[in-house]
Backbone as JSON, one array per atom type, in Angstrom:
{
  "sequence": "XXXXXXXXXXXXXXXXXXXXXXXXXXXXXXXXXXXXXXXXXXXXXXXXXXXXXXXXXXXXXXXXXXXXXXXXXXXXXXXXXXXXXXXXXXXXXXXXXXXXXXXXXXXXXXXXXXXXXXXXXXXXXXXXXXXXXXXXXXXXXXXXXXXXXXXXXXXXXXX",
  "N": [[94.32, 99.18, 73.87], [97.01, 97.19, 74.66], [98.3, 95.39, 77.76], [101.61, 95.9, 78.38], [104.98, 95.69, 78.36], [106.46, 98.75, 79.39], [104.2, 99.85, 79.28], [101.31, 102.03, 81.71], [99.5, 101.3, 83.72], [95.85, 101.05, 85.18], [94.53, 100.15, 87.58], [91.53, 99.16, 88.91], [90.59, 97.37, 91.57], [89.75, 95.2, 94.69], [90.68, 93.61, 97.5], [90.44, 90.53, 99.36], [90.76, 88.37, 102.01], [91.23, 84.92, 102.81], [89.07, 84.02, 104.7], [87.31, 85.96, 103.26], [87.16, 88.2, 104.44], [87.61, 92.35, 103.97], [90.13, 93.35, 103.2], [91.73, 95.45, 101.67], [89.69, 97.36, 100.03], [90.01, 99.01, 97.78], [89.57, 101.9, 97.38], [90.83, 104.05, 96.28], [92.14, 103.74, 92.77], [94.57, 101.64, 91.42], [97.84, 102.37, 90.11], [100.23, 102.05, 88.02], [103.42, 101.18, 86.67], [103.63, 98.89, 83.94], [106.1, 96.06, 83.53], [108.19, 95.19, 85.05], [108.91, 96.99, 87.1], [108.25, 96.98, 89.93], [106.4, 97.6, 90.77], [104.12, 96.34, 91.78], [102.54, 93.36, 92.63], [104.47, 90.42, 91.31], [103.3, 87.99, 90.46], [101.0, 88.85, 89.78], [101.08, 91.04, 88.02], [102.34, 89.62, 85.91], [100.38, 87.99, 85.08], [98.89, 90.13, 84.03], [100.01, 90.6, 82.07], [99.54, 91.33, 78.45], [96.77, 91.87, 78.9], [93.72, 93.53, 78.04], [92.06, 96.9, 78.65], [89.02, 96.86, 80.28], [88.73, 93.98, 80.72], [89.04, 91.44, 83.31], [90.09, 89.92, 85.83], [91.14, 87.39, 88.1], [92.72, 86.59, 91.17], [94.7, 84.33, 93.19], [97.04, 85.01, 95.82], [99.39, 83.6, 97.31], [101.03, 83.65, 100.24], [104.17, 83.73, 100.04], [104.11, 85.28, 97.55], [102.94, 87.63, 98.04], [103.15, 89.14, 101.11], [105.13, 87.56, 102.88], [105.81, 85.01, 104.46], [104.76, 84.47, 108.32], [107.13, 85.47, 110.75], [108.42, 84.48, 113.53], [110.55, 85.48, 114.59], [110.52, 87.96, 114.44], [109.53, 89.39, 116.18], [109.91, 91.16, 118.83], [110.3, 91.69, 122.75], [110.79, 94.64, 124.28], [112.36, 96.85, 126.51], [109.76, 99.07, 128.44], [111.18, 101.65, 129.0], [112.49, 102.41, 127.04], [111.14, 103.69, 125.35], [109.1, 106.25, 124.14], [106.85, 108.47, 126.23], [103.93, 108.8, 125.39], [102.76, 106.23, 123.84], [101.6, 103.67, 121.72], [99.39, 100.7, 121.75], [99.17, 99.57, 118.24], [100.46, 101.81, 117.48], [103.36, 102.73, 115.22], [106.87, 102.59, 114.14], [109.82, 103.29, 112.79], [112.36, 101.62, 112.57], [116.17, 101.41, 111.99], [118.02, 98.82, 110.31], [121.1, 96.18, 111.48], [123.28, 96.25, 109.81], [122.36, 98.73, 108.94], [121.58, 99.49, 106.35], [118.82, 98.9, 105.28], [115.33, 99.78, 106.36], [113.12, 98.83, 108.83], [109.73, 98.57, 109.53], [108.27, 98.58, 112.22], [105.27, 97.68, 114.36], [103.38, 98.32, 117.68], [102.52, 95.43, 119.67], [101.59, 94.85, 122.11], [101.89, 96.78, 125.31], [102.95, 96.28, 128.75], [103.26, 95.56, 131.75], [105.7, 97.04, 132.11], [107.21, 96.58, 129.5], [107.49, 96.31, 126.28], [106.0, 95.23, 123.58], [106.88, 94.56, 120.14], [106.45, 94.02, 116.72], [107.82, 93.52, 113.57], [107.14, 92.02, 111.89], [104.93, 92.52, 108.39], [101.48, 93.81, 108.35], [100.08, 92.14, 106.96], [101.21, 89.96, 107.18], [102.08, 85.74, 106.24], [99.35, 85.66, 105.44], [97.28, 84.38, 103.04], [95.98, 85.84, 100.05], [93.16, 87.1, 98.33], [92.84, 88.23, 95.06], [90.8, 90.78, 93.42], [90.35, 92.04, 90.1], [89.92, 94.82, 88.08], [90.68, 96.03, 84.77], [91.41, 98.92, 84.32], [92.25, 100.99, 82.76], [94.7, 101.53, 79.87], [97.75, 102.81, 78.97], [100.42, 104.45, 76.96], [103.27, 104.4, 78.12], [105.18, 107.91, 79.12], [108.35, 109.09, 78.21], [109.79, 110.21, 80.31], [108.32, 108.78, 82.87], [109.5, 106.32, 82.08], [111.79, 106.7, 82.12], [112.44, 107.34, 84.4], [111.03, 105.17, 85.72], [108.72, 105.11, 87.25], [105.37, 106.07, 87.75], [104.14, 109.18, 86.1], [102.19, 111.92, 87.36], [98.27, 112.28, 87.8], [97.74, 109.8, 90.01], [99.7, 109.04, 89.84], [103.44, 109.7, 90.71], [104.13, 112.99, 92.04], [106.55, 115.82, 91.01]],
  "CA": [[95.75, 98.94, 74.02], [97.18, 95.84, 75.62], [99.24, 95.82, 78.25], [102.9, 95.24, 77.83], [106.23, 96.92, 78.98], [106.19, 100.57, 79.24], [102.85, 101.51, 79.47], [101.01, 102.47, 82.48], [98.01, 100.61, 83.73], [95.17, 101.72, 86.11], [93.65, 98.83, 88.01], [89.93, 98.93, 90.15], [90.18, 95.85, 92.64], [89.38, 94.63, 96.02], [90.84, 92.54, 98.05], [90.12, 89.88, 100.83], [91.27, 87.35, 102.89], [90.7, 83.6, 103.07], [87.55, 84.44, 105.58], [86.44, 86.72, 102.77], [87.04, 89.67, 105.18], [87.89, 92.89, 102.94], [91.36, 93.55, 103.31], [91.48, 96.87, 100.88], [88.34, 98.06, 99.32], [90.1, 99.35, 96.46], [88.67, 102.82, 97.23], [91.5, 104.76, 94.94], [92.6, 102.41, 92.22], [96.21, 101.65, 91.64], [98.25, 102.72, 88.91], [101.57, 101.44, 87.78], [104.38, 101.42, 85.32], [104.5, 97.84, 83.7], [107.54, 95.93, 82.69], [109.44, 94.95, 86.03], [109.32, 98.45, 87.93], [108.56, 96.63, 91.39], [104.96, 98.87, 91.19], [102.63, 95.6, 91.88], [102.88, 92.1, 92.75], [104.6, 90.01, 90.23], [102.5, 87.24, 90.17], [99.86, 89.97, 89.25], [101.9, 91.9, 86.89], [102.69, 88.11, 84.89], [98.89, 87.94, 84.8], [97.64, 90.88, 83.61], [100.63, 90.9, 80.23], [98.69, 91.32, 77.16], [95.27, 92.36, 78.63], [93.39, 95.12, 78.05], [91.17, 97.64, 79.21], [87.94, 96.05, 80.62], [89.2, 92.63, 81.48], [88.9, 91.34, 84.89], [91.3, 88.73, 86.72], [90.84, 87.28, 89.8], [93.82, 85.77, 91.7], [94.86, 84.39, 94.58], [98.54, 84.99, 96.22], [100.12, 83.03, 99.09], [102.12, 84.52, 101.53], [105.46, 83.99, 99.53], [104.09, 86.03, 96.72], [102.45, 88.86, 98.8], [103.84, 89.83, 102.27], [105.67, 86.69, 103.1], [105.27, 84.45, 105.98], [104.87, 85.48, 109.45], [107.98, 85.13, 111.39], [108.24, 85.07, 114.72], [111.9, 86.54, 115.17], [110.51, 89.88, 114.05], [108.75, 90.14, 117.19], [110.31, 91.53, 120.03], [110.06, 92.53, 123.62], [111.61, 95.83, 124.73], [111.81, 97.61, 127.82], [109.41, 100.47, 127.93], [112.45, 102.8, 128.7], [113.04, 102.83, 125.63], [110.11, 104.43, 124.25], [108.44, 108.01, 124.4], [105.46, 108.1, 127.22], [102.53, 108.77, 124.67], [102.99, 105.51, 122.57], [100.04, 103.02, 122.22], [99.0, 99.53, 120.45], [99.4, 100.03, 117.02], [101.35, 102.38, 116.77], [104.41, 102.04, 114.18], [108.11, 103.21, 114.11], [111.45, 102.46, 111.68], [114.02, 101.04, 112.98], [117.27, 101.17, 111.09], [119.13, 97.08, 110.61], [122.3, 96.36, 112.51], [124.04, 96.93, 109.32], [122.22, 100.5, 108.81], [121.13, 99.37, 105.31], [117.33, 98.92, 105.5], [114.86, 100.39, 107.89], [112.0, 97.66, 109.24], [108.99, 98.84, 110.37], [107.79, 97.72, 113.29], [104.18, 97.9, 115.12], [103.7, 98.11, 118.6], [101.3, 95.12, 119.4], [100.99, 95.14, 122.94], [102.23, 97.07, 126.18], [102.19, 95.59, 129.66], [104.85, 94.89, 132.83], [106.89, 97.02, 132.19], [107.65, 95.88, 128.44], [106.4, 96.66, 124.76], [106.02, 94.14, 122.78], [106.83, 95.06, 118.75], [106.63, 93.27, 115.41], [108.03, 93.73, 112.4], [106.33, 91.81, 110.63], [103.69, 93.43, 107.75], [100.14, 93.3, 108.87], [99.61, 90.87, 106.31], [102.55, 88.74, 106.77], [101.28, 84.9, 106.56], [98.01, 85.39, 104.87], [96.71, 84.8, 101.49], [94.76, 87.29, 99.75], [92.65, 87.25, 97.37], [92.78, 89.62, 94.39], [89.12, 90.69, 92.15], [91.06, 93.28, 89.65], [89.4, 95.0, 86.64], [91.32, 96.89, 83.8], [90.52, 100.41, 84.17], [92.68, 102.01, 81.78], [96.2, 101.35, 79.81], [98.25, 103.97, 77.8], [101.57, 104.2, 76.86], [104.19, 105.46, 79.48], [105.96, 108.48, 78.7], [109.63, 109.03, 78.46], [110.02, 110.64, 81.63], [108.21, 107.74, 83.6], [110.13, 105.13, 81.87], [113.0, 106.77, 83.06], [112.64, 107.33, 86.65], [110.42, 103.96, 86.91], [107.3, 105.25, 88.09], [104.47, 106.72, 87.17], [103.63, 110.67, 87.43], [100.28, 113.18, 87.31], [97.06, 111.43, 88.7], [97.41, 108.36, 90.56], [101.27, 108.69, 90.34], [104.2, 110.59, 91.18], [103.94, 114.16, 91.98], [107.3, 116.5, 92.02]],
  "C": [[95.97, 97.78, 75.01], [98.28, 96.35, 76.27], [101.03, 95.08, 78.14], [104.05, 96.25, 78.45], [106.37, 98.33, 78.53], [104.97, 100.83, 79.05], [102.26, 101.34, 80.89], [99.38, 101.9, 82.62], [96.82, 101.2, 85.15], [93.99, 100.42, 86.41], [92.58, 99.34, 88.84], [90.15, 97.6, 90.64], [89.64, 96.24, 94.08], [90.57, 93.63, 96.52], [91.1, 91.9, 99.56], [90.95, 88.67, 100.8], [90.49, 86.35, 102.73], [89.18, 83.37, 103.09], [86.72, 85.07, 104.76], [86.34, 87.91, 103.58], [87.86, 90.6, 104.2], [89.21, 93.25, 103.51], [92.03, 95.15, 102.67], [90.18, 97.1, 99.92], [88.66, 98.52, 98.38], [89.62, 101.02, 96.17], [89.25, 103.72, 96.43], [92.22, 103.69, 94.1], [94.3, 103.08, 91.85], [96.46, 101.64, 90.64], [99.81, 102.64, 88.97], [101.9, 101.15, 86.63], [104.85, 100.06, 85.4], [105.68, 97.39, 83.06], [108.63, 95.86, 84.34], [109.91, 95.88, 86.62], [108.91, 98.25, 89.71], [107.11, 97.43, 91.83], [104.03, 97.91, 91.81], [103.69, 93.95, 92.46], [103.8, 91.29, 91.44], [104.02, 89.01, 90.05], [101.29, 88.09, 89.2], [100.57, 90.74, 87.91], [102.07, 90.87, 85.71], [101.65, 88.16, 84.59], [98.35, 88.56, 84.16], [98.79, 91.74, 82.13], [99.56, 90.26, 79.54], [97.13, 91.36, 77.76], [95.18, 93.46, 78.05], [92.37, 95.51, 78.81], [89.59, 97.12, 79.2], [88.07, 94.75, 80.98], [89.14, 92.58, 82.81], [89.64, 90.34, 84.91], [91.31, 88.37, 88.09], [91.98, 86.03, 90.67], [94.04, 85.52, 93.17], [96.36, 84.41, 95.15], [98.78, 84.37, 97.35], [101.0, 83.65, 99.79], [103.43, 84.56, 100.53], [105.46, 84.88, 98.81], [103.55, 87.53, 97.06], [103.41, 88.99, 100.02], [104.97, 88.83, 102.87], [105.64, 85.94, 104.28], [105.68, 84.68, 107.13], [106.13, 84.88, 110.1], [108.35, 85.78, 112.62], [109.68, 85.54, 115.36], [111.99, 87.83, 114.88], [109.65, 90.23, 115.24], [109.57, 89.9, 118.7], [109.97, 91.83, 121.36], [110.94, 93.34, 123.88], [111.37, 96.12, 126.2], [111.12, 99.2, 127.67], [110.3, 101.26, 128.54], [112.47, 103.38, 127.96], [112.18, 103.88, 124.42], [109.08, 105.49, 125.16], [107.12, 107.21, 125.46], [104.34, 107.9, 126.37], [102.13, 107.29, 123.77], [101.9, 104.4, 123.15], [100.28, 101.94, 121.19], [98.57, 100.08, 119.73], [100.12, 100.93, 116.7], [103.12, 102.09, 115.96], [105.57, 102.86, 114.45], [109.55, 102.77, 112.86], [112.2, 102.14, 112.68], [115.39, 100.16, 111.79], [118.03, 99.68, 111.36], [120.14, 97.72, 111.08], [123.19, 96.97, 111.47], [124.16, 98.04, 108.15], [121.92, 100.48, 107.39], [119.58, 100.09, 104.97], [116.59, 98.73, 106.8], [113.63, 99.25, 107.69], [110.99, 98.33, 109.83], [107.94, 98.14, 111.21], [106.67, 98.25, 113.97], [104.51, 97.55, 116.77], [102.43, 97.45, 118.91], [101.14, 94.95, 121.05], [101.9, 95.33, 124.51], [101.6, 96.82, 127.9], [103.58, 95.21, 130.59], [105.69, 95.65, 132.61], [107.73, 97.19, 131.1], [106.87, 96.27, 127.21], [106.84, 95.78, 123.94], [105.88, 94.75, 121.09], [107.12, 93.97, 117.49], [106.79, 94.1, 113.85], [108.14, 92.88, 111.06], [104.74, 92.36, 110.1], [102.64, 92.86, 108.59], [99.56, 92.05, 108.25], [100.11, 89.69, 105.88], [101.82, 87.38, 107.12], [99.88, 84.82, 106.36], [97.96, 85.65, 103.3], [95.89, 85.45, 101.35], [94.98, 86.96, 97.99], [92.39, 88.41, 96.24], [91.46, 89.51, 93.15], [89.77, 92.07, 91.54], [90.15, 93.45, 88.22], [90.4, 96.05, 85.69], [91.33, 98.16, 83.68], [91.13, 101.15, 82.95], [94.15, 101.79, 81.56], [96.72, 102.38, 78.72], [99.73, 103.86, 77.9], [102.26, 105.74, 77.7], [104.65, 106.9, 78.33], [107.53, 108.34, 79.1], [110.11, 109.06, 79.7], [109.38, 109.62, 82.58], [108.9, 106.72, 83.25], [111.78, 105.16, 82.37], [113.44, 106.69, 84.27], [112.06, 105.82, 86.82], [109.31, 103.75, 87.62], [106.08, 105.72, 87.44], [104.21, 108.08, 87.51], [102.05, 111.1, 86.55], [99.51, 111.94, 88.09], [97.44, 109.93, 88.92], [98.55, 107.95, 90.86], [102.19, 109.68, 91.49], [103.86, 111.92, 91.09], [105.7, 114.79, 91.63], [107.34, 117.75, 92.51]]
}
């Protein structure tokens, strides 16, 4: 079966960075409902219409098309006041926008003076990454995923 809108694809990849450092290992593969459901990259998703099962594809994304480039007005200093005693580099939090829409999540990259320093930008904002993807398996969606948008049983949605 090739892939095409409405069916459900099950990718095996990897993928690294520039450096060739591994970025995800791919260790459960990813499974998504094609056809413009927001499940994958779309560069990737454009790519891999009309394969099929066993094909491989190997792409590379730039920052615009993956996480988007790093920007340095997502990184803040705070006063530690503001934040619980236990809290440590790396750790992450939401924070709701000013106008209470969408929540940002923000890392905490390093505490010191007084001050916690947080970014909300992704970990992988500003880097390309490389994608090594193989075909694992395509079948046609069912009703009930084409409705909601997602995918369910193994690899998808549960409810």
């Amino acid at each position: 079966m090739q892939i095409a809108k409405n069916t459900v694809v099950t990718l095996k990849y990897t993928v690294h960075d520039p450096d060739g450092n591994v970025v995800d290992d791919g260790q459960h593969p990813l499974v998504y409902l094609h056809g413009g459901y927001d499940g994958i990259f779309s560069p990737i998703e454009e790519a891999l219409q009309g394969k099929s099962t066993g094909e491989n594809l190997k792409m590379k994304l730039q920052p615009d098309d993956a996480f988007g480039e790093y920007d340095e007005n997502m990184v803040m200093m705070e006063d530690r006041t503001l934040f619980p005693d236990n809290i440590e580099v790396g750790m992450s939090f939401e924070r709701v926008t000013e106008d209470g829409e969408d929540e940002i999540l923000y890392r905490i990259t390093d505490i010191a003076d007084g001050k916690v320093v947080v970014d909300g930008n992704h970990p992988l904002a500003g880097v390309a990454l490389l994608f090594d993807i193989m075909i694992a398996e395509v079948r046609a969606a069912t009703a009930e995923e084409i409705s909601h948008g997602h995918v369910h049983g193994a690899g998808g949605h549960h409810h």
